[in-house]
C-alpha positions, 0 to 999 in steps of 0.5 A: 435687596430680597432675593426669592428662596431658590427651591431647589436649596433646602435647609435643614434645623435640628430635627425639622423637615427641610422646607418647613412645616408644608413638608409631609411625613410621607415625603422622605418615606417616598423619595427614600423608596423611590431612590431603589428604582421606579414604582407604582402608586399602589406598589408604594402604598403597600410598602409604606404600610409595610414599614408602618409609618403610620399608626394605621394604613397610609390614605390612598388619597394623601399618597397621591396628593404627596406624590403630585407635590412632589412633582409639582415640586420637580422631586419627581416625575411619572410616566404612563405605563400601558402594560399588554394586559390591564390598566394604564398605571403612572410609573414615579421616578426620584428626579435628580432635584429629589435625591438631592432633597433625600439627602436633606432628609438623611442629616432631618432622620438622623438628627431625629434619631440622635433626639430620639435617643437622648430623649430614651437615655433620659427615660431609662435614667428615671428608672423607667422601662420602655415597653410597647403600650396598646396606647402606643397608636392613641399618643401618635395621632 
């Protein structure tokens, strides 16, 4: 008998994203940060491009679109917040559904780092030097 995938187990292999490919880079960067506490839109753009995960800024556009996935996905919830002077903003909130993902997440990056490392051992045994390339930004896109 096939039973459906329970959404709300997520495994993990070796490295990869837990859910599969669909899964954005952004997603554990969000719920990460939203794990400190409530934010806004605009707020978590700026320290996304604060901690440089991408090679350039991060698309306002696809923020947001990751950011009504993971509602969608119940990993996290938004509320309007009408403050006494200026515009309406929607407030993000990691969901318990979301920490539990987060912690997914935690044992992907630390596999990753643990690949990453074994990958530089290996480059600094060939007598080679890791130094930061302006080509750094054209490899990773």
């Amino acid at each position: 008998m096939h039973h459906p995938p329970d959404p709300h187990h997520h495994q993990h292999q070796r490295g990869w994203s837990p859910g599969g490919p669909r899964r954005r880079w952004l997603e554990p960067f969000l719920l990460v940060l939203l794990a400190g506490g409530p934010a806004h839109g605009y707020s978590l753009l700026g320290r996304l491009n604060d901690a440089g995960v991408a090679p350039e800024d991060v698309d306002v556009g696809q923020l947001y679109r990751t950011l009504r996935e993971l509602e969608v996905g119940g990993l996290v919830r938004s509320r309007w917040e009408t403050p006494a002077a200026g515009a309406a903003r929607r407030e993000y909130e990691v969901t318990e559904a979301g920490l539990s993902v987060l912690d997914d997440w935690a044992a992907v990056m630390r596999e990753r780092a643990r690949l990453v490392n074994e990958f530089l051992a290996a480059y600094e045994r060939l007598g080679r030097a890791v130094e930061p390339a302006d080509s750094t930004k054209e490899v990773l896109t």
